[in-house]
LOKEMAR-477017 format. One record per residue: residue number from 0; residue in one letter; x, y, z of N, C-alpha, C in turn. Coordinates in nm, 4 decimals, m for minus. Layout:
<nodes>
{node NUM, A, {X, Y, Z}, {X, Y, Z}, {X, Y, Z}},
...
</nodes>
This chain:
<nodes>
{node 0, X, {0.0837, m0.1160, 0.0000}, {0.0000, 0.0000, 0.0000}, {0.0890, 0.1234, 0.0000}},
{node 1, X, {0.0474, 0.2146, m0.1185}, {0.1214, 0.3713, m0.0783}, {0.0732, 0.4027, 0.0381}},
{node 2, X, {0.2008, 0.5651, 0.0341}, {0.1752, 0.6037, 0.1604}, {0.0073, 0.6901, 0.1801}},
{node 3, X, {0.0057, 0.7213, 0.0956}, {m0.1528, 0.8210, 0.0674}, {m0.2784, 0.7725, 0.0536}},
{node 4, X, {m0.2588, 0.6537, 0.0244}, {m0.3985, 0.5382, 0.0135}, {m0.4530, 0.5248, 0.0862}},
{node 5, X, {m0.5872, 0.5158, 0.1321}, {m0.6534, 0.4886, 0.1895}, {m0.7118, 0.3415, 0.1704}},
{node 6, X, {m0.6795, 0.2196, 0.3003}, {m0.7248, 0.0602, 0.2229}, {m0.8577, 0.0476, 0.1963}},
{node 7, X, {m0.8706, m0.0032, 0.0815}, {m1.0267, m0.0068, m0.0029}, {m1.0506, m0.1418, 0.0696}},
{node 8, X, {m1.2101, m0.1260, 0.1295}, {m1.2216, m0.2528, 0.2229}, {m1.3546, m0.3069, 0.1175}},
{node 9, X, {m1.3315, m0.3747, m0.0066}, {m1.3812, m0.4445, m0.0640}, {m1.3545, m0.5201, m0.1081}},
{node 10, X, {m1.4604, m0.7028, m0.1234}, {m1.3718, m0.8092, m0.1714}, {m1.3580, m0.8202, m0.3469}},
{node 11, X, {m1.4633, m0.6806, m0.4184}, {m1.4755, m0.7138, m0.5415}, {m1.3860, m0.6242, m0.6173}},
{node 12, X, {m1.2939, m0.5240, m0.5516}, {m1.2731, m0.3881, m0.5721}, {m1.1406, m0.4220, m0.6488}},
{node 13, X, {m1.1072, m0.4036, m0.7661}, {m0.9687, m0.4124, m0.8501}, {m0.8285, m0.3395, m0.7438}},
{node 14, X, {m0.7357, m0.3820, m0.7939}, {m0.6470, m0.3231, m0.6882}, {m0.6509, m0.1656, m0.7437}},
{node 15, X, {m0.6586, m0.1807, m0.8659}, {m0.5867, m0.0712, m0.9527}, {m0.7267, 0.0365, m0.9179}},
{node 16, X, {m0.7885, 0.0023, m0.8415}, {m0.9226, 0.1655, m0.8369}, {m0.9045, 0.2293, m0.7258}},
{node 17, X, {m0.9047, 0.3746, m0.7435}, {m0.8815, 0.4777, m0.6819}, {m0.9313, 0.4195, m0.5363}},
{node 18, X, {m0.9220, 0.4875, m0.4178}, {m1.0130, 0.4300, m0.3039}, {m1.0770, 0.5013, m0.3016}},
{node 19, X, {m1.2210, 0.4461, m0.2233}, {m1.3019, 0.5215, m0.2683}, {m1.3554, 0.5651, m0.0568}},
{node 20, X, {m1.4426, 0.6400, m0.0194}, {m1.4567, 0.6089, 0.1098}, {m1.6547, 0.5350, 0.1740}},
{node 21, X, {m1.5872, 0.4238, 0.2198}, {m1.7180, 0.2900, 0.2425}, {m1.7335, 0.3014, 0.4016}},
{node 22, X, {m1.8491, 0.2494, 0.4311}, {m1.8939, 0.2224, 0.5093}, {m1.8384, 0.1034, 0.5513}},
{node 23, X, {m1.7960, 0.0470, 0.6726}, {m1.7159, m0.0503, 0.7401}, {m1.7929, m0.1758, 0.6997}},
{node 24, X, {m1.7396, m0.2696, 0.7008}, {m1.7749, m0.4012, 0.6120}, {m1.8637, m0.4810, 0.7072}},
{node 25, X, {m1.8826, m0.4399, 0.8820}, {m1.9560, m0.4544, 0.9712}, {m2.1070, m0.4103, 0.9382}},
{node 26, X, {m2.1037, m0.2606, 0.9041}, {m2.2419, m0.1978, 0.8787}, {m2.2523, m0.2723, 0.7414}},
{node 27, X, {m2.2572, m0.3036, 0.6869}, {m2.3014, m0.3449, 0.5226}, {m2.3442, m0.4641, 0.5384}},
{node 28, X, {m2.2492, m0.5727, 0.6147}, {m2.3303, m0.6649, 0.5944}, {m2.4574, m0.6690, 0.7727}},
{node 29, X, {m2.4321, m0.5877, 0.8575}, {m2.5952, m0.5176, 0.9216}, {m2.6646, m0.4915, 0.8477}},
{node 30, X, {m2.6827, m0.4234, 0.7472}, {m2.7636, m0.3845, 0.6236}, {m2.8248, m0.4677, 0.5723}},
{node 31, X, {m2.7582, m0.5430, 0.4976}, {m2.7058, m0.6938, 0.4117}, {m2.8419, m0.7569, 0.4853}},
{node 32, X, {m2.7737, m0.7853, 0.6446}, {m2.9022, m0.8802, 0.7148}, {m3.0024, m0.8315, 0.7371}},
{node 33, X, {m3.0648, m0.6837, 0.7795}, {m3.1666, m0.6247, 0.7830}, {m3.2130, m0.6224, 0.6952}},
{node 34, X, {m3.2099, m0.6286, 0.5248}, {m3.2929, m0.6077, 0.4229}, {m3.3358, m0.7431, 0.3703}},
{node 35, X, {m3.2346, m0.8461, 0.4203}, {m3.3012, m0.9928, 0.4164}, {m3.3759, m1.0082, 0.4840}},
{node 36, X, {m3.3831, m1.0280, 0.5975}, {m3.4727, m1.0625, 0.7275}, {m3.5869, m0.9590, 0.7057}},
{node 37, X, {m3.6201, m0.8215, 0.6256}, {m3.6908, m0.7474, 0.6060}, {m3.7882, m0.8061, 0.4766}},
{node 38, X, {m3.7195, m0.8517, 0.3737}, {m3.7727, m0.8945, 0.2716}, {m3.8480, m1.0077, 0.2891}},
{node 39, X, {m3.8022, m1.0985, 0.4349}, {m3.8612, m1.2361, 0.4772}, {m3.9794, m1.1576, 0.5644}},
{node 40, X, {m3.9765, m1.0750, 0.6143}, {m4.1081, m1.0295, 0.6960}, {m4.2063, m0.9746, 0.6120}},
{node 41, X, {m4.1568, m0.9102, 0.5134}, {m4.2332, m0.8305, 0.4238}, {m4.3025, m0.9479, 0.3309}},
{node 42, X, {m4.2424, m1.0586, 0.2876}, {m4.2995, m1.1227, 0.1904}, {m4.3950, m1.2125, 0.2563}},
{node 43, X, {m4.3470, m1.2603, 0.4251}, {m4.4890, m1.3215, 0.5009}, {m4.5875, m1.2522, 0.5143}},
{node 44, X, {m4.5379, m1.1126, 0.5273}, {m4.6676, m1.0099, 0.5272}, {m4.7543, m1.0353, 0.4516}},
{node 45, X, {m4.6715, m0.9875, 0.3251}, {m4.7562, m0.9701, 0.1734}, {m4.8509, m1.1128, 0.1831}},
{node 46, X, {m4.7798, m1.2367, 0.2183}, {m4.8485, m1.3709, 0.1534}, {m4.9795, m1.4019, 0.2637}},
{node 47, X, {m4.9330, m1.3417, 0.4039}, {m5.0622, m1.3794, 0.4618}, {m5.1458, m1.2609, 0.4699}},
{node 48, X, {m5.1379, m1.1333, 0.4052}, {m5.2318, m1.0842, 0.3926}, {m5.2898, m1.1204, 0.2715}},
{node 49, X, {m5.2513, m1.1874, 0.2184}, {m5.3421, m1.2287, 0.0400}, {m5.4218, m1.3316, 0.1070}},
{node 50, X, {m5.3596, m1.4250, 0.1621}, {m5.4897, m1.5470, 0.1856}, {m5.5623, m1.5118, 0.3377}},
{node 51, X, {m5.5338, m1.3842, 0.3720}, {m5.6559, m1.3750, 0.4951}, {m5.7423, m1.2942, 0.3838}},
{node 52, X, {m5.7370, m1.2603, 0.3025}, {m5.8378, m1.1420, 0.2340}, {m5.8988, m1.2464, 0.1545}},
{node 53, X, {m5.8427, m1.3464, 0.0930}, {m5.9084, m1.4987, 0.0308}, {m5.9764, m1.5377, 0.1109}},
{node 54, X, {m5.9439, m1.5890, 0.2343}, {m6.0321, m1.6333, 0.3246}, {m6.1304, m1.5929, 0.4168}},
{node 55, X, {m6.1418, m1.4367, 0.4268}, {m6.2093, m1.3464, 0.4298}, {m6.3365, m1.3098, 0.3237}},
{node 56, X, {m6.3126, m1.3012, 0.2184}, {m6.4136, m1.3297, 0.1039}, {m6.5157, m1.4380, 0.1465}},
{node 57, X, {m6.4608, m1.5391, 0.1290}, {m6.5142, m1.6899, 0.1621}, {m6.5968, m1.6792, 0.2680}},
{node 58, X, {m6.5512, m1.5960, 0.3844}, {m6.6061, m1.6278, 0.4976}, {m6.7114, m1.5181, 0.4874}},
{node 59, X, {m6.7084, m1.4248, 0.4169}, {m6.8269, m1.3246, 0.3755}, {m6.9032, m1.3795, 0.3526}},
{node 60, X, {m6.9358, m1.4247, 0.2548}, {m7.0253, m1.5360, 0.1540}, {m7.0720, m1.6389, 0.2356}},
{node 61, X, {m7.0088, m1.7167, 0.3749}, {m7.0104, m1.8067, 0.4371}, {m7.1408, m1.7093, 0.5231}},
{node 62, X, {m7.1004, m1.6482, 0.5529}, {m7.1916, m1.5416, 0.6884}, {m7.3307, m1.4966, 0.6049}},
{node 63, X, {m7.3115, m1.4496, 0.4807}, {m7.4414, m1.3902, 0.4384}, {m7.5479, m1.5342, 0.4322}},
{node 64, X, {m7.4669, m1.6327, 0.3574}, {m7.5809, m1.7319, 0.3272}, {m7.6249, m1.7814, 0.4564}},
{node 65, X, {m7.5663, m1.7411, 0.5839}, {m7.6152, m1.7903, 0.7205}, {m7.7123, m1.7152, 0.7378}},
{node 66, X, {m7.7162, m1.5979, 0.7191}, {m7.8070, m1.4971, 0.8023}, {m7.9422, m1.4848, 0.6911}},
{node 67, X, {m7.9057, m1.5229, 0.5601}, {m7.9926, m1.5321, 0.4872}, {m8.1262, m1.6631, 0.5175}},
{node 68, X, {m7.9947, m1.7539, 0.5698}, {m8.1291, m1.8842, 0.5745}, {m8.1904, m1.8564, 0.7552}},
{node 69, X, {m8.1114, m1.7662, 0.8221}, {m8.1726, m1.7727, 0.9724}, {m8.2587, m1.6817, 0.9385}},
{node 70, X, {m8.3028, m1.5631, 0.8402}, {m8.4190, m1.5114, 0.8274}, {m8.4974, m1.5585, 0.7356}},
{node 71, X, {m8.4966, m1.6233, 0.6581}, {m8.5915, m1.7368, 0.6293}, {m8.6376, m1.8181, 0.7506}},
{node 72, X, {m8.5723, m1.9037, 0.8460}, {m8.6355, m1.9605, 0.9510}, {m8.7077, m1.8279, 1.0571}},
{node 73, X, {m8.6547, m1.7264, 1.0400}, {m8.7737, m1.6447, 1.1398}, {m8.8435, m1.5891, 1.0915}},
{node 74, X, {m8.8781, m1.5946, 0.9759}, {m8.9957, m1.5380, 0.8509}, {m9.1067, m1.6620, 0.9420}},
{node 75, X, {m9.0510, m1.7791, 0.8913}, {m9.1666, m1.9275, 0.8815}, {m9.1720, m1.9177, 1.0108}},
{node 76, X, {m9.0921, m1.9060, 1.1307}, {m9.1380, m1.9168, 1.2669}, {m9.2281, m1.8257, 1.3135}},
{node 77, X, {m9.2156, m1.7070, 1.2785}, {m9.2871, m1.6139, 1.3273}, {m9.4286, m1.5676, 1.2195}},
{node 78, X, {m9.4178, m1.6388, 1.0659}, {m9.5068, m1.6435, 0.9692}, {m9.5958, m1.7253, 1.0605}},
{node 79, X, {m9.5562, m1.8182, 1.0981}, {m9.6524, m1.9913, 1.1518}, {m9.7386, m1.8798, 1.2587}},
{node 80, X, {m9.6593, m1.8443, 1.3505}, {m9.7647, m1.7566, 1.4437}, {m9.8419, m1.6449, 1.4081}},
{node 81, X, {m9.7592, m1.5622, 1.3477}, {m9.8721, m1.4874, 1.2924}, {m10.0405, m1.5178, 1.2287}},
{node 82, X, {m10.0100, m1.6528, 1.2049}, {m10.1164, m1.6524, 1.0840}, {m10.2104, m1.7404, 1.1983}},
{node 83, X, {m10.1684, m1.8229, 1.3153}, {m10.2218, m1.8880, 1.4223}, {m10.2712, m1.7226, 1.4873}},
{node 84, X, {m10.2125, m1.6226, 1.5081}, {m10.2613, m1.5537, 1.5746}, {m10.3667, m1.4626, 1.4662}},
{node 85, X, {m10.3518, m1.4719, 1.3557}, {m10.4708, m1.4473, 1.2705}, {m10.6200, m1.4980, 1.2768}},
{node 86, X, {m10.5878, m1.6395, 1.2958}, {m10.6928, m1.7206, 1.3048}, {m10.7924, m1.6679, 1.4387}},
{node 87, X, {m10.6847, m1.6474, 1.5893}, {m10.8055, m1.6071, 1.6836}, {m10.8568, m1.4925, 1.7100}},
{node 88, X, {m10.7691, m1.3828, 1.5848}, {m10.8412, m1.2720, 1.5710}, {m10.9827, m1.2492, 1.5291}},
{node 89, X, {m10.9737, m1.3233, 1.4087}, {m11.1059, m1.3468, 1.2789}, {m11.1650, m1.4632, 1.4259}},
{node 90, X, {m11.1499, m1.5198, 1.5238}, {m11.2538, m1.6010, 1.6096}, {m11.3419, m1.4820, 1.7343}},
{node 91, X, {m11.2009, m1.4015, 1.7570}, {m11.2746, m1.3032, 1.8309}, {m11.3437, m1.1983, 1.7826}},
{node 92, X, {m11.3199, m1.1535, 1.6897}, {m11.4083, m1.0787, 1.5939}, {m11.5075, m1.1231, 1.5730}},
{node 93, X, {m11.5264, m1.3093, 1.5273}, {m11.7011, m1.3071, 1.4853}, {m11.7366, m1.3153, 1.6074}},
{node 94, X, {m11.6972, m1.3792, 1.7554}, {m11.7417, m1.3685, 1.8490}, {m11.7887, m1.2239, 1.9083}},
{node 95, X, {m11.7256, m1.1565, 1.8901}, {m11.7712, m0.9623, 1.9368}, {m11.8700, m0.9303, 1.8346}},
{node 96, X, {m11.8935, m0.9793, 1.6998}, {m12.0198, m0.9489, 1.6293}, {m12.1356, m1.0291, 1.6439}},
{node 97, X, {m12.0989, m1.1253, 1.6901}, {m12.2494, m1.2229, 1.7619}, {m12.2789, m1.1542, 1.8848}},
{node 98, X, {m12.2067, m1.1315, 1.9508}, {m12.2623, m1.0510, 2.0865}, {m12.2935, m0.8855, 2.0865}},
{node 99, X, {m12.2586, m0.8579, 1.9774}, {m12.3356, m0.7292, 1.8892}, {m12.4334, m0.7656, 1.8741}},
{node 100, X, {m12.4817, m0.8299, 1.7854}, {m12.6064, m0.8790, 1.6977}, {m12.7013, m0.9339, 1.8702}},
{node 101, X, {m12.6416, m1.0019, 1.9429}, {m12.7252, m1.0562, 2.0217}, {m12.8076, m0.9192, 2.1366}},
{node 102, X, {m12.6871, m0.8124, 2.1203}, {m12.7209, m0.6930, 2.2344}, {m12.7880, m0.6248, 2.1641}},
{node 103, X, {m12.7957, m0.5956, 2.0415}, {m12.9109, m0.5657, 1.9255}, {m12.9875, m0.6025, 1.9652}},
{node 104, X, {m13.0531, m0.7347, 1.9786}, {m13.1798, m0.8129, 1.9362}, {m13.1946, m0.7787, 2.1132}},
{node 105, X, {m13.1794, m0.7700, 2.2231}, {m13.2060, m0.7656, 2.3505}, {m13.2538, m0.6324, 2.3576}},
{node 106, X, {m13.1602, m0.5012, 2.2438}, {m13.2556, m0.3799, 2.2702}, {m13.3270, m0.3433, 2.2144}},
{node 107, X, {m13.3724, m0.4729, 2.1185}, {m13.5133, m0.4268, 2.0321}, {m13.6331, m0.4764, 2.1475}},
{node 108, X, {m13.5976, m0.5965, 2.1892}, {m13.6542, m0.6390, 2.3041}, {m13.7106, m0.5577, 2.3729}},
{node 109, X, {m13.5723, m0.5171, 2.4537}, {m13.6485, m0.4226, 2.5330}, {m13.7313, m0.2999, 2.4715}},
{node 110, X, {m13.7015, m0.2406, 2.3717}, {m13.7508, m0.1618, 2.3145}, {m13.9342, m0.1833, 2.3216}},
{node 111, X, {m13.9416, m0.3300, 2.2584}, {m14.0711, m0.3504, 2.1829}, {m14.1622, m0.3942, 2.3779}},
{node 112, X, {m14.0964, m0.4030, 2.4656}, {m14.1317, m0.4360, 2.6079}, {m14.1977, m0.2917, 2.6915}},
{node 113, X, {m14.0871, m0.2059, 2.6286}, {m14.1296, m0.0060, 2.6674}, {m14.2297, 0.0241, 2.6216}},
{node 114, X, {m14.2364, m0.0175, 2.4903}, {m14.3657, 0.0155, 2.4291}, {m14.4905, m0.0447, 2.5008}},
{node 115, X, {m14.4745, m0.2138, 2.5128}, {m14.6364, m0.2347, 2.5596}, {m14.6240, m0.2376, 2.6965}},
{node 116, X, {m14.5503, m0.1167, 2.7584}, {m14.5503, m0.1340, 2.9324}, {m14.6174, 0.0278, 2.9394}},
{node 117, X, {m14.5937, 0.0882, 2.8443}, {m14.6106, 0.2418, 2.8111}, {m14.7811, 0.2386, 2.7463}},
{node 118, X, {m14.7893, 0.1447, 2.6703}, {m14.9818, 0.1096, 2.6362}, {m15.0236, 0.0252, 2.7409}},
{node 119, X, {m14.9848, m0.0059, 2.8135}, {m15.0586, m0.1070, 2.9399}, {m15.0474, 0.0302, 3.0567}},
{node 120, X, {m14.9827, 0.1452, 3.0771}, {m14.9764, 0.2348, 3.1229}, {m15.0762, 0.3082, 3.1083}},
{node 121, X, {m15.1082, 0.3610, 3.0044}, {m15.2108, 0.4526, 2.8825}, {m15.3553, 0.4062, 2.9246}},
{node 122, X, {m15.3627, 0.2838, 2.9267}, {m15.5010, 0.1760, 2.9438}, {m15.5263, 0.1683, 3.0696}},
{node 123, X, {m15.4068, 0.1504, 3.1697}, {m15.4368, 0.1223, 3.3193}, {m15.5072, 0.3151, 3.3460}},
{node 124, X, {m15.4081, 0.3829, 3.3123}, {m15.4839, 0.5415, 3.3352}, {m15.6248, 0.5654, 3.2827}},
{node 125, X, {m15.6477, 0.5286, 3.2151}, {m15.7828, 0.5396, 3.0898}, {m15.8824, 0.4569, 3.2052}},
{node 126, X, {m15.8826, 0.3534, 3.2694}, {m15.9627, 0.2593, 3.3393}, {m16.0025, 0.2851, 3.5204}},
{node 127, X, {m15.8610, 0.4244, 3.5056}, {m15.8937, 0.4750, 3.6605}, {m15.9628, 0.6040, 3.6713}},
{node 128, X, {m15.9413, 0.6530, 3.5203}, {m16.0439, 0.7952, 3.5351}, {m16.1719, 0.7633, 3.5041}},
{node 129, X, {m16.2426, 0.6381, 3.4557}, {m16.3784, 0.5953, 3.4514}, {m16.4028, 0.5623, 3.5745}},
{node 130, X, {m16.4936, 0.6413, 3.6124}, {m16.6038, 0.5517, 3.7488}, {m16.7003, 0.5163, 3.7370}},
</nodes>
């Protein structure tokens, strides 16, 4: 080595090239291993975020057709009652119009009862002012 040289700390470096000034052969290959071990984290990254977003899809599709067929079963569960509780509506209904019709016919009754209690009234007066 001249006296003015600075030693070129490379294994690929011709003798004959100027020196140049490097970073210690410690930090490079720190580097070296950080951008490997980076590229290995980065590429598990990359790969398991592709098949959680695959399997994510799937499991979309998995969930809708669930919730799709559990509201179909509470359509028919709660259809079945509804239409049972239809039935004792339309029972209590004709029942409250028979007992209409029947409280009708009791106040014609009485009606047509006022009347001949009101002419048996008329007649009993008529029979006490004759002497």
């Amino acid at each position: 080595m001249r006296r003015n040289e600075l030693p070129i700390d490379s294994d690929a470096a011709p003798l004959e090239e100027l020196p140049r000034l490097r970073a210690p052969r410690q930090w490079r290959r720190l580097l070296e291993t950080a951008a490997v071990v980076g590229s290995l984290f980065l590429g598990g990254f990359g790969s398991g975020y592709f098949w959680s977003t695959r399997n994510a899809e799937a499991q979309i599709s998995r969930q809708r057709e669930d919730h799709l067929a559990e509201i179909g079963r509470l359509r028919q569960a709660y259809g079945d009652r509804l239409s049972s509780i239809a039935g004792r509506v339309t029972e209590a209904a004709d029942t409250a119009a028979s007992a209409a019709q029947t409280a009708g016919e009791a106040a014609s009754t009485a009606q047509n009862a006022a009347q001949t209690a009101n002419q048996a009234a008329k007649t009993a007066a008529k029979d006490l002012k004759k002497p």
